[in-house]
Steps between C-alpha positions, in 0.01 A plus 500: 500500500783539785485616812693826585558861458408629177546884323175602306554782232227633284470780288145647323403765317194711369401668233494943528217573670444840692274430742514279828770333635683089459655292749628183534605207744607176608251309715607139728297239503206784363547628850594878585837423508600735284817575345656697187205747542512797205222776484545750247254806396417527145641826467489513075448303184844329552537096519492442866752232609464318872818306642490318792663162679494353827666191678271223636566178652332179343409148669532350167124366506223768570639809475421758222562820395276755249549840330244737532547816240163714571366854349256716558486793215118387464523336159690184392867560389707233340816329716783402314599835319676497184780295353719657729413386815269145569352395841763263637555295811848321624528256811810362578604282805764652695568210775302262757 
């Protein structure tokens, strides 16, 4: 790892499920430093899709970032959708 500023991009997605709602975020250092926060209510059956980035600064050594993709229709739904869309996560280092 190098120290500097980085860009974080992420995109998830759900399965259709009417009930509840999904969000998603970037936590620092699994602080509250959150960033690229997405909260989205169910609505219908369609494939739910949660975007989200954020830029962080990295000392190279300790640092650490995590993607937290949560739901709450009261039953377990599958992440990852279809063959259309995939859970995917990008980091790339912008300067130090």
């Amino acid at each position: 790892p190098k120290s500097g500023w980085y860009t974080i991009s992420y995109h998830s997605t759900f399965v259709g499920n009417a009930t509840g709602s999904r969000k998603s975020y970037i936590k620092y250092n699994s602080t509250n430093t959150i960033r690229g926060y997405c909260n989205m209510p169910a609505g219908d059956t369609t494939e739910r899709s949660l975007p989200g980035s954020g830029i962080f600064y990295f000392n190279g050594t300790t640092d650490y970032f995590e993607i937290e993709v949560n739901q709450n229709s009261g039953g377990s739904l599958n992440s990852g959708g279809n063959f259309r869309s995939r859970n995917v996560c990008s980091v790339h280092f912008l300067h130090a």
